[in-house]
C-alpha positions as CSV (number, residue, x, y, z in Angstrom):
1,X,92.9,125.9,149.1
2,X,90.7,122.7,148.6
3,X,91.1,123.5,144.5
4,X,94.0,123.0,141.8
5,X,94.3,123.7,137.8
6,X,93.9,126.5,135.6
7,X,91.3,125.3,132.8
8,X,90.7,121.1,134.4
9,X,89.9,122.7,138.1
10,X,89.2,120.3,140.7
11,X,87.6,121.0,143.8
12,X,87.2,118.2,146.7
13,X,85.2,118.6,149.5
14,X,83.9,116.7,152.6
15,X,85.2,115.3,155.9
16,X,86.2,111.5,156.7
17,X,83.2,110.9,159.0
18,X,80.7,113.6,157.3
19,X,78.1,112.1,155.3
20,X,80.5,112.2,152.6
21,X,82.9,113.2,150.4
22,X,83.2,114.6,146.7
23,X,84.6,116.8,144.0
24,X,83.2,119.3,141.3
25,X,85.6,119.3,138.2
26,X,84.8,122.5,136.1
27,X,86.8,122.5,132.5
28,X,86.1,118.9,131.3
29,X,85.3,119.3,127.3
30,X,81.7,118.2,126.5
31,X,80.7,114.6,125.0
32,X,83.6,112.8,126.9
33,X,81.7,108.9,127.7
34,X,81.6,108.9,131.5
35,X,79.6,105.5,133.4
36,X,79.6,105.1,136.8
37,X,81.5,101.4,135.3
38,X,84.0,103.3,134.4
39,X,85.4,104.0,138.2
40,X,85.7,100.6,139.3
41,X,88.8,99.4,138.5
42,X,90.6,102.5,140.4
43,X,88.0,102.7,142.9
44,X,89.1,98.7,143.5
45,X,92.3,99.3,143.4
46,X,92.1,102.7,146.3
47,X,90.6,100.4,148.9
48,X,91.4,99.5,152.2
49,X,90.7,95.9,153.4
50,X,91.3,93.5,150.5
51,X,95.0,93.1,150.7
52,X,96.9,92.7,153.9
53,X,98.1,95.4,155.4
54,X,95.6,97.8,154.5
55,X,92.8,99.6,156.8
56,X,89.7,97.3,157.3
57,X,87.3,100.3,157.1
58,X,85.5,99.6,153.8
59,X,82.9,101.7,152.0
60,X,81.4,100.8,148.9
61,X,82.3,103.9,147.2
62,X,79.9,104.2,144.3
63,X,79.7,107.3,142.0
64,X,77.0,109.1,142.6
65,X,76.8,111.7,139.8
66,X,74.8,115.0,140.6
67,X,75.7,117.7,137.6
68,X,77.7,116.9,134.4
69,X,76.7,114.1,132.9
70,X,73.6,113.4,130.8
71,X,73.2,110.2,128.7
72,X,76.3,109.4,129.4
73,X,78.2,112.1,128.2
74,X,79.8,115.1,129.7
75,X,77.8,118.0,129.1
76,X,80.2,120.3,129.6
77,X,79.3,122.0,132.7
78,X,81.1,121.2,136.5
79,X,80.9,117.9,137.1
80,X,79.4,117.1,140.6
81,X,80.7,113.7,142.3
82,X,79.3,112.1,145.4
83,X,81.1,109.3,147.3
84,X,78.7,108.2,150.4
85,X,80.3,107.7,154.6
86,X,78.5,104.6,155.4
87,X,81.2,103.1,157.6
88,X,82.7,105.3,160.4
89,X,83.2,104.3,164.0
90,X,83.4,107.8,165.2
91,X,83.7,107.1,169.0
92,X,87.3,106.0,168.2
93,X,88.3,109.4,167.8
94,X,87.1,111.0,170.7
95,X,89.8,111.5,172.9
96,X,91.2,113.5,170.2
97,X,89.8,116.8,171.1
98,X,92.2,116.4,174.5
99,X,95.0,114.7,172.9
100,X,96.8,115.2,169.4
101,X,98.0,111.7,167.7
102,X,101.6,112.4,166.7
103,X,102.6,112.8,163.3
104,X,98.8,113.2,162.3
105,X,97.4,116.9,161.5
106,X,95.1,117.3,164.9
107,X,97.5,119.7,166.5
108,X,97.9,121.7,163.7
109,X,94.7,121.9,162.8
110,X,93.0,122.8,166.0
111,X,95.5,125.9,165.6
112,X,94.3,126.9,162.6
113,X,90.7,126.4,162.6
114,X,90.4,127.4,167.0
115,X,88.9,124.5,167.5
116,X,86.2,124.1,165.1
117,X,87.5,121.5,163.0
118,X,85.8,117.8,162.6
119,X,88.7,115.8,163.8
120,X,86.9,112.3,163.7
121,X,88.9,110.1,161.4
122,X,90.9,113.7,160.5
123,X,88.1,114.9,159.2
124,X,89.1,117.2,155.8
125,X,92.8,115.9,156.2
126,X,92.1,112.5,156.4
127,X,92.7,109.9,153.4
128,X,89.4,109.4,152.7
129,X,89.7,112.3,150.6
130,X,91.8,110.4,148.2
131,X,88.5,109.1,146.2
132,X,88.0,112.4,145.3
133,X,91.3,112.4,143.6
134,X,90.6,108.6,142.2
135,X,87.1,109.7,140.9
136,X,88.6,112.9,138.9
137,X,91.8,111.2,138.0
138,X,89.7,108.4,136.0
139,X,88.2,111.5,134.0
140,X,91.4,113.4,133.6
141,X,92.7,109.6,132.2
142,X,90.3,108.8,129.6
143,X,91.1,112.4,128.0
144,X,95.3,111.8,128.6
145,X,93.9,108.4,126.1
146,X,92.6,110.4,123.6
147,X,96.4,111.3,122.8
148,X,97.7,107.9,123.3
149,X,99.3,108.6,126.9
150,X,99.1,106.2,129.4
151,X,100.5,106.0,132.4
152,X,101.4,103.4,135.2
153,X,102.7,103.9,138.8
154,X,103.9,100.9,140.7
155,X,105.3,100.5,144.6
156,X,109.1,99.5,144.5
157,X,110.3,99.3,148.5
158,X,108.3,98.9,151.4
159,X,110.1,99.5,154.5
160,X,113.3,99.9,152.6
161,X,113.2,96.3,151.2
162,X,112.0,95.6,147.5
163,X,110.7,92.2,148.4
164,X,107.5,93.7,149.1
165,X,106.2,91.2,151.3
166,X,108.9,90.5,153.1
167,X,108.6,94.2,154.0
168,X,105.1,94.4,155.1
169,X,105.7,91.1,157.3
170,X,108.6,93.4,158.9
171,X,105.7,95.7,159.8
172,X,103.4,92.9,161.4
173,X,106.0,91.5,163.5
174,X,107.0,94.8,164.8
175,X,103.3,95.5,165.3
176,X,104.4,99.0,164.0
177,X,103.7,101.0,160.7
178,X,106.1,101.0,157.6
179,X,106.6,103.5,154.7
180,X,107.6,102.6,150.9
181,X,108.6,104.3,147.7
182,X,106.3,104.4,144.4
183,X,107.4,105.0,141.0
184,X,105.3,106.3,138.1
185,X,105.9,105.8,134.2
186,X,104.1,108.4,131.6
187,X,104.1,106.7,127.9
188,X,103.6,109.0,125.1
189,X,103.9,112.2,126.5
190,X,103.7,114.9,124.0
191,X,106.5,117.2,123.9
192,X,106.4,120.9,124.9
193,X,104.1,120.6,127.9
194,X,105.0,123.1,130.6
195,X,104.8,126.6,131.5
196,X,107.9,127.7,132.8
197,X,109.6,129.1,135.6
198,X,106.5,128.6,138.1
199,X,104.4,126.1,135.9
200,X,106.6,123.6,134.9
201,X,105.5,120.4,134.7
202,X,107.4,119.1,137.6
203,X,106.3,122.1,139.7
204,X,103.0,121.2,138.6
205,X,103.3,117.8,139.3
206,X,105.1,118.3,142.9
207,X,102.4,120.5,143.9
208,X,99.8,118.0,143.0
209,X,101.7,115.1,144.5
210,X,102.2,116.5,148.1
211,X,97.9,116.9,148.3
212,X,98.0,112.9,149.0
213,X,98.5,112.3,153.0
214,X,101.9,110.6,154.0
215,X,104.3,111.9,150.6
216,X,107.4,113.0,151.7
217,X,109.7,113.2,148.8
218,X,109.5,113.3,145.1
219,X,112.3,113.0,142.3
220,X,112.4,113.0,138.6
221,X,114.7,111.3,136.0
222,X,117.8,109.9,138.4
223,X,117.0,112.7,141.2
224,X,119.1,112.6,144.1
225,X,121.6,110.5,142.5
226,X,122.3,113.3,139.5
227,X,124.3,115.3,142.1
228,X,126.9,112.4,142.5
229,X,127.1,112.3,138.4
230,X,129.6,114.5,135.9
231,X,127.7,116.7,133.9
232,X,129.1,114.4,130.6
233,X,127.1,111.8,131.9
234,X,123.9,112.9,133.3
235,X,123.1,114.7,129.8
236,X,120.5,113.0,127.7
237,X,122.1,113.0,124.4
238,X,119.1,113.6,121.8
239,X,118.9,110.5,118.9
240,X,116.4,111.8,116.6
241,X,114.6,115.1,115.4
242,X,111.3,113.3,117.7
243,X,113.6,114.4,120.4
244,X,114.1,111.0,122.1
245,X,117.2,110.7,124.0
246,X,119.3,108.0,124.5
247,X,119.5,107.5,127.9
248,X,116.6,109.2,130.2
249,X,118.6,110.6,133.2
250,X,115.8,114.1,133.1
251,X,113.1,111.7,133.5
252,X,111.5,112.7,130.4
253,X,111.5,117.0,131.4
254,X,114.5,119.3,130.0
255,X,113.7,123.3,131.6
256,X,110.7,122.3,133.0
257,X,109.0,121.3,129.6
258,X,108.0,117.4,128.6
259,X,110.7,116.1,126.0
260,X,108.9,113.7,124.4
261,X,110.3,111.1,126.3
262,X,109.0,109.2,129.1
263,X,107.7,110.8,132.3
264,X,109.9,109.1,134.7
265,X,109.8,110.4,138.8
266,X,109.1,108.5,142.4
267,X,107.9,109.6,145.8
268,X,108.3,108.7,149.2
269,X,105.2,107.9,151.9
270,X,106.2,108.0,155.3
271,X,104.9,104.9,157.3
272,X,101.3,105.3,158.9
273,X,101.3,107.9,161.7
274,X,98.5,105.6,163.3
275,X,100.6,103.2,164.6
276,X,99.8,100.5,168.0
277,X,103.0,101.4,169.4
278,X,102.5,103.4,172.5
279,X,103.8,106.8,172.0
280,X,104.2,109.7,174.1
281,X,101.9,113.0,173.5
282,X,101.1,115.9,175.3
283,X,97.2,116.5,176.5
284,X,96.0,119.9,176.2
285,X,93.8,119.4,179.0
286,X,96.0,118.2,181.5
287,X,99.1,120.5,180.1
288,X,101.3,117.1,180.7
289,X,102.6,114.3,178.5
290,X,101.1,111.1,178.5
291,X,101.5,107.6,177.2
292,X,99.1,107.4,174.3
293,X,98.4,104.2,171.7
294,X,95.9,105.0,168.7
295,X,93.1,102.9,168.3
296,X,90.8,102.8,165.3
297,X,91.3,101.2,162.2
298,X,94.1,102.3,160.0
299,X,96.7,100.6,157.4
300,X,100.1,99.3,158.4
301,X,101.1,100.3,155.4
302,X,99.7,103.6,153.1
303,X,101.9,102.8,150.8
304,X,100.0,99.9,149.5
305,X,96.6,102.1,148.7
306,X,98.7,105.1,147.1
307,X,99.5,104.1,143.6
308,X,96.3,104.7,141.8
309,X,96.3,108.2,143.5
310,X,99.4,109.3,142.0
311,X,98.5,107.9,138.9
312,X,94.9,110.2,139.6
313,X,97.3,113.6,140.2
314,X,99.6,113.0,137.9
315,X,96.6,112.9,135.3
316,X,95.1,116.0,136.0
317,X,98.0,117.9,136.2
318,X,98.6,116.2,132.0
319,X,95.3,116.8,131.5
320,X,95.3,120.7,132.1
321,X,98.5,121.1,130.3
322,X,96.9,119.3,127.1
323,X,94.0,121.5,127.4
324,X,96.1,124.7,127.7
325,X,98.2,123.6,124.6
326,X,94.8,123.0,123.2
327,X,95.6,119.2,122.0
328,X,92.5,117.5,123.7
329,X,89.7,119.7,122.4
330,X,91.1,119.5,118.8
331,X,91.1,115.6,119.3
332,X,87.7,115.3,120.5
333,X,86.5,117.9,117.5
334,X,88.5,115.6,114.8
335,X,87.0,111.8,116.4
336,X,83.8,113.8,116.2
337,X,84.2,114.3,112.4
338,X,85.6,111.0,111.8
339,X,82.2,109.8,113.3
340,X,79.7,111.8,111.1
């Protein structure tokens, strides 16, 4: 399904060479300050083509709001975003409809939609998509702010190495694609967040994480290393009636519920399946393999482009929870009182 969240419910919709792509988000509390200024900074930070590495396909990706919003304020009805295609070299992709791109989602795809899908650029599966995500996550952040929780999510390898630019140079001298790991830091989580067994806020948070292209992998707290630990040690004794723990091995969830403590998990992006490399594929017209090298324009490392999207899923999946434990509306209600 193209939506996710109970009460903050995205939808995205669009294709990577359509005219465009966008999101309605239905749920957002009236009187919330929303400026198209207000997008830039993640918007910035989502683009390909200003650091090396990245794709250099660049749109200007400007807000266009069509429902929500009225004098600056949400009004409390879906809120209609609009991100314009102005910079598609379609022609690229048209060998595609003989020959699926390995590791990309062409093959599967033309299975599941008989042959009816856009595949220029990937079309719904593509990347591009991710603004959509940017867009709502810089919503779903200013209300995570009206409880004080901030968050920050930052790459730590790049093709296994944590000099960073030693490990995107490994990529341009191979002339192939490289993968990295990102982490992500919650402050000031409120505790009791979480709706267990299937709701819990790393379900949640999972489920969100894995609607970015190229995740592979997520872990909380310690993750994979907690099944090499004794039990004595990977327990988080608690210091104070708040909660907080001494050490943070959970990652900040204890059965499926925030703690109180920090929000503390990291996921893997595989390296770009668009790679120079020549590759071998099979043609559906021909019914043999062939050498095949993708052309187009596409980042040598996704990795690069991928923080401020987590940081975007990871605050609408907070963002619903607060409004389920109905925190957010009784904060905007008591700032509304303050200001009369």
């Amino acid at each position: 399904m193209n939506s996710f969240g109970r009460l903050f419910r995205m939808t995205i919709y669009g294709e990577s060479h359509g005219t465009g792509v966008g999101l309605v988000l239905d749920g957002c509390p009236a009187g919330l300050p929303l400026k198209v200024e207000d997008f830039e900074m993640d918007i910035e930070r989502r683009k390909g083509g200003i650091q090396k590495g990245t794709t250099p396909r660049q749109e200007s990706d400007i807000p266009i709001f069509k429902t929500g919003i009225f004098n600056d304020r949400t009004t409390g009805a879906p809120i209609t975003i609009y991100f314009e295609n102005n910079n598609t070299r379609s022609g690229d992709y048209e060998k595609l409809r003989a020959i699926p791109r390995p590791g990309h989602a062409d093959f599967v795809a033309h299975e599941k939609f008989g042959g009816y899908e856009d595949y220029r650029g990937g079309g719904h599966f593509s990347g591009r998509l991710t603004v959509a995500l940017v867009a709502a996550g810089v919503i779903a952040k200013k209300l995570l702010m009206l409880v004080d929780t901030d968050m920050h999510a930052e790459i730590k390898e790049i093709a296994g190495m944590t000099d960073l630019d030693a490990g995107l140079q490994k990529a341009i001298d191979a002339k192939d694609s490289v993968g990295g790991i990102i982490e992500c830091r919650v402050q000031n989580l409120p505790a009791s967040l979480g709706e267990p067994f299937f709701d819990s806020v790393e379900s949640l948070i999972s489920h969100a994480v894995f609607s970015i292209p190229a995740v592979r992998a997520i872990e909380f707290g310690t993750g994979f290393a907690a099944a090499g630990m004794f039990g004595s040690e990977h327990n988080d004794a608690i210091a104070d009636k708040t909660g907080r723990t001494i050490t943070n091995h959970a990652g900040g969830v204890v059965g499926g519920i925030s703690n109180g403590n920090e929000l503390v998990f990291r996921i893997a992006i595989k390296p770009t399946s668009s790679t120079p490399k020549e590759q071998e594929t099979f043609n559906r017209e021909t019914g043999v393999r062939e050498i095949f090298s993708v052309k187009g324009r596409h980042d040598l490392c996704i990795a690069l482009r991928v923080p401020v999207v987590l940081e975007a899923v990871t605050a609408l999946v907070l963002a619903d929870l607060l409004l389920l434990e109905q925190k957010i509306p009784r904060v905007l209600k008591d700032r509304e009182d303050d200001n009369q």
